[in-house]
Residue, then its C-alpha position, 0 to 999 in steps of 0.5 A: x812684929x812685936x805680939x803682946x799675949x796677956x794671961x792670968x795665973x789662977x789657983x782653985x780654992x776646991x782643990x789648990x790646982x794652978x790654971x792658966x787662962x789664956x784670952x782669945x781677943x784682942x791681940x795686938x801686933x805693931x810694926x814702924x815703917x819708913x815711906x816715901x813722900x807722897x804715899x797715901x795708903x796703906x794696904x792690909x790683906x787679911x785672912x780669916x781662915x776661922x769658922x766664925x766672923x773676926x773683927x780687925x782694928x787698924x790704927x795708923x800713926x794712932x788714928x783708927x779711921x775707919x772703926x773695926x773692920x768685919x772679915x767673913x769666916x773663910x775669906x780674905x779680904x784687902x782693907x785700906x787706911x788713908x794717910x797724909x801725903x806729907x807722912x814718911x814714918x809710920x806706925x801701924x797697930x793690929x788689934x784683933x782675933x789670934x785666928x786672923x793672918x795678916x798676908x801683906x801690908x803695902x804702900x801706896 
């Protein structure tokens, strides 16, 4: 899974100290898939073992079907993706809070 995690490189007109500011949202993981003809789903388990609410983006071959998904603090929840039967290469980007950790991707 290829992670993308943006900063910015700041300096202080007070004291010309040097910080670095690193987001909390969005990061971005990406993975390609070969399926076999027929599948028609795509399966995430996520966990969300923060104290806060997270919100979770699913874009299979560059369509986000189903908007931003809501996974409750503490749970761990299954979210499914439709795909077309006739698809056997896929592409699946995660877009959401560093906190959340994808368990399991499966096909069906």
């Amino acid at each position: 899974m290829l992670l993308r995690v943006g900063c910015l490189l700041q300096e202080s007109k007070d004291d010309h100290s040097i910080f670095w500011d690193f987001p909390v949202f969005p990061l971005t993981g990406l993975f390609w898939a070969r399926v076999p003809k027929g599948t028609t789903e795509v399966i995430t388990k996520v966990e969300n073992p923060t104290e806060e609410s997270a919100e979770l983006d699913i874009e299979v071959n560059g369509k986000n079907s189903a908007g931003t998904d809501v996974i409750p603090s503490g749970k761990t929840i299954s979210l499914r993706r439709g795909i077309s039967p006739d698809t056997t290469e896929v592409s699946i980007k995660y877009t959401g809070h560093k906190g959340l950790v994808i368990l399991e991707t499966a096909f069906q």
